[in-house]
N, C-alpha and C positions, 0 to 999 in steps of 0.2 A: 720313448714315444716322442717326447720336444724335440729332441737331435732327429729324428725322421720328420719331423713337419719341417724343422728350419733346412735341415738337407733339400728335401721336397721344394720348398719353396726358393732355396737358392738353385736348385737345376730348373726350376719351369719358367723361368725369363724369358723374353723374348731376345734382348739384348745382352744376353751372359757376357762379360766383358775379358773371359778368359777359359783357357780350356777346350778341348773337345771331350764330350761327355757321350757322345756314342761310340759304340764299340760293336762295331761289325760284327754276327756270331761269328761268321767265317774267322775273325783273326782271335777271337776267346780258344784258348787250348790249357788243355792240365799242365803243369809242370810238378814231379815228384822235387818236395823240398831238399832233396840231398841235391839236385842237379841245379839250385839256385844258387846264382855267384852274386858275393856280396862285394863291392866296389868300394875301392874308398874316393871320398868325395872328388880328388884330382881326375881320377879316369873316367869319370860318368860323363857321359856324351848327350847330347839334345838330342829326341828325335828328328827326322825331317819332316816337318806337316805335307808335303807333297807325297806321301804316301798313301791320304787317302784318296789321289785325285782321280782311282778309279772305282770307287766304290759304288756298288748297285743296290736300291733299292727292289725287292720282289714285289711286284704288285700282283701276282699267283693270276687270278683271271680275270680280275676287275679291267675295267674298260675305261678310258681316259675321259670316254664322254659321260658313263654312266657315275663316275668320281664327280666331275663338276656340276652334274644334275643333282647330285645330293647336297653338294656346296652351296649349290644356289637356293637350297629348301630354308640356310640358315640365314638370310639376307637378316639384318632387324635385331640380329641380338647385339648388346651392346658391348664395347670394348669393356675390358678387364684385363688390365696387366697380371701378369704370371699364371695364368685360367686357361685351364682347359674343359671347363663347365661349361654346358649351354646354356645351364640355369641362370647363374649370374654373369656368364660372359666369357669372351676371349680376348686374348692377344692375338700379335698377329701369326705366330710359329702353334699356339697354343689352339688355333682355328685350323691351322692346315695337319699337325697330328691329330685330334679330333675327328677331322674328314677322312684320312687315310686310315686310323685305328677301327673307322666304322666296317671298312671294310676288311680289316684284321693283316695290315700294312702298316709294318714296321716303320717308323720314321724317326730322324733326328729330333730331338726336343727344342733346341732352338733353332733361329734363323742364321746365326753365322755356322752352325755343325753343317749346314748345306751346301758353303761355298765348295767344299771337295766332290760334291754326290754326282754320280752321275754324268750326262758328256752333256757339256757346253755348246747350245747351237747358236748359228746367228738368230736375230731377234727378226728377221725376215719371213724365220722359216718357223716361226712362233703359233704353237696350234691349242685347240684346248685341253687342257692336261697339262701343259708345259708348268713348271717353276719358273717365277721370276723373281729374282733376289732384288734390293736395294740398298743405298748404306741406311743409316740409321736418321734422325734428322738432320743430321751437319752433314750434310752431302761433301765436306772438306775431308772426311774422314774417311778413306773409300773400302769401309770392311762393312761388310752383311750385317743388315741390323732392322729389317725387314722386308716379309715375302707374299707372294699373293700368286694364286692358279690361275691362268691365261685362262681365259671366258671366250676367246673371238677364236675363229679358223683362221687359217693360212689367207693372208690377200687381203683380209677383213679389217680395220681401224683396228688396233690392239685396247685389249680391254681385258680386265684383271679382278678377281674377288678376293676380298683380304678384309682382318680385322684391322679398324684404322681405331689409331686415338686421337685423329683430328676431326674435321670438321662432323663429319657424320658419325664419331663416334661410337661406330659401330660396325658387325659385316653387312658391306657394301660389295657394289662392282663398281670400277671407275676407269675411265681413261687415263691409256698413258698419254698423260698431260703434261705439259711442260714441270712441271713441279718434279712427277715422277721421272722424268727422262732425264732429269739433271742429277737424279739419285741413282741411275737404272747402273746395275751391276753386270747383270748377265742371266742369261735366261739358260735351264738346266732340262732336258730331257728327261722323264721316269720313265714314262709308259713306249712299249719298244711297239705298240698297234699306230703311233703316231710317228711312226719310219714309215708308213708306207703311203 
């Protein structure tokens, strides 16, 4: 039971510093243990992390606008590192599975398992629904280490809801403000109603 809450609590970070911890159903397959080859430590090869660069999240028939109208119900709760509670709070990976589990939408548990998800658009073409990723506080560091759902339409002043553990300490919606543009990663497509 203590090795599942410390497990538990080491995969619900927002900033996991290593790892990808999701695992596509599509790539889970049985293997019969006679057909598993055992390597010795010289021939074992790295994978390549660009393998998941095309992976798709299902969001079945949820709507990208009716996602963020639910997002925007939680403005006010407070930050909580590694929380995916409402009760006592979220992070910010730990607010946006919350949203997408409401509506029974698989997602990555942290904010860097995002940077492979899905197709990469320009930030132009940025609508509500969209992922926006960030690095982490040290903008010097350029890997995913916080994410927030585009709130604004296409045309519209960009603007983003996310659990912060800064000033507002809580889920907010906020401009992308120079603060965040110096952090801004890349912005990730889920919902395929927001191609058109």
């Amino acid at each position: 039971m203590i090795l599942n809450v410390l497990l538990f609590l080491l995969l619900s970070a927002c900033d996991i510093p290593s790892g990808n911890h999701y695992v596509p159903s599509s790539k889970i397959k049985a293997v019969p243990t006679s057909d598993i080859a055992v390597n010795k430590p010289e021939e074992i090869i790295e994978s390549d992390t660009d393998t998941l660069a095309s992976e798709v999240i299902h969001t079945k028939r949820t709507r990208a606008d009716e996602l963020v109208g639910f997002a925007e119900t939680l403005q006010g709760i407070p930050y909580k590192y590694g929380s995916t509670d409402p009760h006592i709070g979220f992070d910010c990976s730990g607010f946006i599975s919350y949203v997408f589990n409401h509506f029974g939408i698989s997602v990555p548990r942290s904010s860097r398992e995002f940077t492979h998800i899905e197709k990469e658009i320009n930030l132009k073409e940025a609508k509500r629904g969209d992922i926006i990723l960030f690095t982490g506080t040290d903008s010097t560091k350029r890997v995913v280490g916080h994410m927030g759902i585009i709130t604004s339409d296409k045309g519209e002043s960009h603007e983003f809801i996310h659990s912060t553990s800064g000033k507002a300490y809580s889920v907010t919606k906020t401009p992308l403000n120079r603060y965040y543009q110096g952090r801004f990663v890349k912005v990730i497509r889920i919902f395929k109603d927001n191609e058109i």
